[in-house]
N, C-alpha and C positions, 0 to 999 in steps of 0.2 A: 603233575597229573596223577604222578601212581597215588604220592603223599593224600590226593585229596580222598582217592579212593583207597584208600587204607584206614582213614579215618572218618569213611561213609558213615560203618554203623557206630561212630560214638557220637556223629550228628541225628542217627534215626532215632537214638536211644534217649538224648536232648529235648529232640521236637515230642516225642511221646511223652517224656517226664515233666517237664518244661514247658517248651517253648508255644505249642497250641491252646495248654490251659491260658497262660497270661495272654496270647493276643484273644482268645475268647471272652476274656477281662475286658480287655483294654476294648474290644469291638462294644461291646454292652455298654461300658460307661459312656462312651462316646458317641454311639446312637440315643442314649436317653439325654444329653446333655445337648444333645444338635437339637435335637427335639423339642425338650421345654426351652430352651432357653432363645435357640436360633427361629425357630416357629410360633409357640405361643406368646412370650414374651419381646418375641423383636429386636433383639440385641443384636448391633451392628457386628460384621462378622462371627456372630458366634455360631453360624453354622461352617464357617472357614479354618479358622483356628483350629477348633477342635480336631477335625478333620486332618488338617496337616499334621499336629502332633501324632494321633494316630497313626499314620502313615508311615512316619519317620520311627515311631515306636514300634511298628512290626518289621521293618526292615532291621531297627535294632535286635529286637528280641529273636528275631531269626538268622543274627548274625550277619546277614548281606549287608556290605560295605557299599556303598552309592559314593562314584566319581561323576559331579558335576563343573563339565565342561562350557565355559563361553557365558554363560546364562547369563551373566551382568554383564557382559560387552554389549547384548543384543536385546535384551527387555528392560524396558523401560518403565519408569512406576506408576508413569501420567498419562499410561497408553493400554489399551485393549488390545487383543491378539485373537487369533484362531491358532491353537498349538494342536500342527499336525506332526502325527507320532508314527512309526512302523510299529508293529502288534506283537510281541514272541512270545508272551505269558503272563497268566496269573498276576505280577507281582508289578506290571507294566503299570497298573492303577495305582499302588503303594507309593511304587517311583513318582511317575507322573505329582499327582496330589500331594504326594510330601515333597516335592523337590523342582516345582517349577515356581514356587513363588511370589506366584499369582494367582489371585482370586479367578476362580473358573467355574464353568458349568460343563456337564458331560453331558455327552449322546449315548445314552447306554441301551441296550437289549432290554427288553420288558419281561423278562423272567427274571430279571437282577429285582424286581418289585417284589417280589415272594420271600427273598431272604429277610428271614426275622430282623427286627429293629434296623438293621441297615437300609433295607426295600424302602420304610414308611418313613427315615428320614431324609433319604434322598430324594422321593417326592415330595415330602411339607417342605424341601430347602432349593426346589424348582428347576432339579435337575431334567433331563428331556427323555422319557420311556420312546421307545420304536419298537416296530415289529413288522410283518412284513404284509400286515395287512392299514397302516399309519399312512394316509395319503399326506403324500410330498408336499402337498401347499403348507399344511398344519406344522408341519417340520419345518419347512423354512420360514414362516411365519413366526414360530415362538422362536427359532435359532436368531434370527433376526431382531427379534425384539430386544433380547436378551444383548447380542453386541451393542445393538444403538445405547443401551442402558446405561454403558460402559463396565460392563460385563466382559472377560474374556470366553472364550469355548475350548477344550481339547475333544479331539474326535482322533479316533483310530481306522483312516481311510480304508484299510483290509477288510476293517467291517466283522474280522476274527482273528483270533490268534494263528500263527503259519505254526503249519504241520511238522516243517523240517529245521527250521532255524532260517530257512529262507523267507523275503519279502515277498509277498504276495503281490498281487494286482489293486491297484488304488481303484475304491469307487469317486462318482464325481461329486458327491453329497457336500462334502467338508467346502471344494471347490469351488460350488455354486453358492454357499451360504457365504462364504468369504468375499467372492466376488458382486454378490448383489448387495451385502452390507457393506462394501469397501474399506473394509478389513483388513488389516497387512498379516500373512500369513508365516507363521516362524515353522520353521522345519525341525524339530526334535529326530533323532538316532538313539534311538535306548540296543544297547549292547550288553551280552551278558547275560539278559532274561531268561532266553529262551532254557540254559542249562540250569536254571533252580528247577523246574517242574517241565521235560519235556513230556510232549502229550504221550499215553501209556503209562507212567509211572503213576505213584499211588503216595509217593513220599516227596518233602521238598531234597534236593539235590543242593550245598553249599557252593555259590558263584558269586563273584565281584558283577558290578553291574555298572558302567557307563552310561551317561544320560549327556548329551553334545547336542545343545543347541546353535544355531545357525542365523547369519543374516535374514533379518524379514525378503518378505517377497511381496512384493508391492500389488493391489488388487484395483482395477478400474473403475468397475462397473459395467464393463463393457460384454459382448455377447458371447456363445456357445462356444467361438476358439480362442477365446481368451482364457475360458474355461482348462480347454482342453492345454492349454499353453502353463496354466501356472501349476497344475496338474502332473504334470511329466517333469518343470522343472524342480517341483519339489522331491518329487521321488525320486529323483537325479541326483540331489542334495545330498537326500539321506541313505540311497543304495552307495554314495560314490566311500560315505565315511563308515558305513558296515562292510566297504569291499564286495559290493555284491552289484557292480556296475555291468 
């Protein structure tokens, strides 16, 4: 720990020199390339692909090492999922998208729509905006449509990043879409996030990051306690492997 913090400012002096120019690069090529190619043109995956190189390329370019645990024991290539994630920062979408494997679609915040070329092509490539004025039918409606597609979904049940490196409270959003699409739900633990960028700081902070996927959790179709049932034991899942049972 001291070592990391001894060698803080030759990482803050990195990201300034470095490291923010190229992933500013790398963001622009790859919003214009999801763009024409994944949207106008049609080309199969080519709003996917590009996307995970990115992802993998900023975790590169920012030096964060990604330990991906279990992930081929438990996803499967001829199957859909809802990949539910605990939330610790920033860099939780980087992981995620570069490093689950699978073709996805997010639940994101609808101010993520403003950010230059990224906003417009994660709308043209039909990812899902919310806000807290977006009634629930329309939400489960395209979230659904999209699994039946054979489409995956990742959702971050928190609904925000946690304040302290602690898991927050699940909402039941992710639950009820898994469960009315009957959906098998994978439990993701991302470990490690939350210390590249704890909330207050202004810089990225240098941290290894774990990503430990989990047995599916099998979904009914069945009512409200079912709900509340797959719900708890997911978060059970993934507080048991951050230690925060």
């Amino acid at each position: 720990m001291k070592l990391r913090q001894i060698l803080h400012p030759l990482y803050v002096l990195y990201q300034v020199c470095f490291a923010w120019w190229a992933a500013l690069l790398v963001v622009t090529i790859t919003s214009i390339i999801i763009d024409l190619f994944g949207h106008y043109f049609k080309i199969k995956n080519a709003d996917h692909t590009p996307a995970v190189i990115w992802c993998r390329l900023t975790c590169w370019i920012f030096l964060i090492p990604v330990k991906v645990v279990d992930r081929d024991k438990y996803v499967e290539k001829d199957k859909n999922y809802v990949f539910v994630a605990n939330h610790q920062g920033m860099f939780d979408v980087f992981i995620m998208y570069g490093y689950v494997a699978k073709r996805f679609k997010w639940i994101m915040k609808d101010t993520l729509r403003k950010v230059p070329l990224v906003g417009k092509a994660c709308a043209d490539t039909g990812h899902i905006f919310v806000n807290r004025d977006t009634p629930q039918k329309d939400l489960l409606r395209n979230s659904i449509k999209i699994l039946k597609s054979g489409t995956s979904m990742s959702i971050f049940p928190e609904g925000t990043r946690c304040r302290n490196g602690k898991m927050g409270r699940f909402k039941k959003g992710a639950f009820v879409i898994a469960n009315m699409a009957k959906t098998p739900i994978i439990p993701v633990a991302i470990q490690g996030s939350y210390d590249i960028l704890p909330k207050g700081c202004r810089c990225l902070h240098w941290s290894p990051v774990t990503l430990t996927f989990h047995k599916p959790i099998n979904t009914d179709g069945k009512g409200s306690e079912a709900v509340e049932n797959i719900m708890n034991e997911t978060r059970s899942v993934i507080a048991k492997t951050l230690g925060q049972e």
